[in-house]
C-alpha positions in Angstrom: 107.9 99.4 98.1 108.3 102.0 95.2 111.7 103.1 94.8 110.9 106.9 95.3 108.7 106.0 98.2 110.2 106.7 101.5 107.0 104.8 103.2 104.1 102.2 102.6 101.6 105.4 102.3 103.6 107.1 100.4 104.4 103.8 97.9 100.3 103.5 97.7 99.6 107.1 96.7 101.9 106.3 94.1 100.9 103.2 92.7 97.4 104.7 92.6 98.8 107.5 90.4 100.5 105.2 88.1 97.7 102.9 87.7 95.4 106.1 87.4 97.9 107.2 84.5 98.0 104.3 82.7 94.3 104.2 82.5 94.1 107.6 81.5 96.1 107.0 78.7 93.7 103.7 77.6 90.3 105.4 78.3 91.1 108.9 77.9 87.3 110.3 77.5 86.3 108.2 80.6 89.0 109.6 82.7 88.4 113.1 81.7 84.7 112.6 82.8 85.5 110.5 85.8 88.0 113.4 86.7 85.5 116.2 86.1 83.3 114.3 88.0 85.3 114.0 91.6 86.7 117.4 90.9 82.9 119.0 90.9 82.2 116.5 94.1 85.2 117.5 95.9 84.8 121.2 95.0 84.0 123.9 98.2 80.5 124.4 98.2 77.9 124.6 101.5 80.0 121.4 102.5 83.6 122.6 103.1 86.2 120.5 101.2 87.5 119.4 104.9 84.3 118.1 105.6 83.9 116.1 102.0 87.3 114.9 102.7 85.8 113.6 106.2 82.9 112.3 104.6 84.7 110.8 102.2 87.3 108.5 104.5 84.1 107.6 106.5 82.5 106.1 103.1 86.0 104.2 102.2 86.7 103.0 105.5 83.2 101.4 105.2 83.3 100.0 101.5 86.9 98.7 102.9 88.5 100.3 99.8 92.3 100.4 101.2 93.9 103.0 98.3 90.7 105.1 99.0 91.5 105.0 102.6 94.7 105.8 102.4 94.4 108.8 99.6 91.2 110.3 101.8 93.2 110.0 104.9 95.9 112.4 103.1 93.4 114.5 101.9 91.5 115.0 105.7 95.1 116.0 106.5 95.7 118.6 103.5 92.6 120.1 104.2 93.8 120.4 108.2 91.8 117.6 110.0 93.0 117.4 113.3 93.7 114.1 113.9 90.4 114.1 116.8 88.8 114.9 113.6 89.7 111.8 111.4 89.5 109.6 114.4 85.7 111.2 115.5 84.8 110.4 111.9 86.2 107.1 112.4 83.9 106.6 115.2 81.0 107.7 113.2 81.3 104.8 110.3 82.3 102.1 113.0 78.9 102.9 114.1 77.7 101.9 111.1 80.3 99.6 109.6 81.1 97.7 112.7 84.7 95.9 113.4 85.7 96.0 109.5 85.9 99.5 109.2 87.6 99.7 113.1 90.0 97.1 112.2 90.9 99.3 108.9 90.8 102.9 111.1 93.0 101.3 113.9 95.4 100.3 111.3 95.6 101.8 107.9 94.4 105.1 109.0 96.8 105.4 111.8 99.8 104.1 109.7 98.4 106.5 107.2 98.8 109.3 110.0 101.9 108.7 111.4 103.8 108.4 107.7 102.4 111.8 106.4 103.1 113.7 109.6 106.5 112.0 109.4 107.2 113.4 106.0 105.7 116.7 106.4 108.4 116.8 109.3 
């Protein structure tokens, strides 16, 4: 676990950053467009940012990308997803992504949950 981490969420988000960084640094035009990119896709629109953020951890929970999970887990709960939200969501891509993206929500997710709400405590 990262030194400045004070959780496994928490050490994830910021390996992801790092990694992110470093790449930035190697592919610097690439980034900048990738980054536009999500930012324009993320932005508030018809589709509330809460409800990208939603959509979002349903599409990672059922491509069974783990630092996607995590981050879009964070990001349901910075936008104010209850947590019947996330889990209704949840429910939504099991229908279509069957026990690997439960086993993922009934673990990662809730991890995920429980350390953010315990550092925003």
């Amino acid at each position: 676990m990262d030194l400045h981490a004070s959780n496994q969420t928490e050490s994830a988000l910021l390996h992801y950053k790092e990694g992110l960084g470093t790449f930035t640094k190697k592919m610097p035009e690439l980034a900048s467009h990738f980054n536009a990119f999500t930012e324009e896709c993320f932005r508030e629109g018809t589709l509330s940012q809460k409800d990208k953020q939603l959509i979002a951890l349903g599409i990672s929970l059922y491509s069974q990308d783990e630092y996607c999970i995590i981050y879009h887990t964070k990001g349901c709960l910075d936008q104010g997803c209850s947590e019947q939200e996330i889990y209704e969501a949840i429910g939504v891509t099991a229908a279509f992504g069957g026990g690997a993206a439960m086993s993922q929500a009934v673990t990662l997710v809730q991890d995920c949950i429980n350390d953010l709400n315990n550092l925003s405590q």
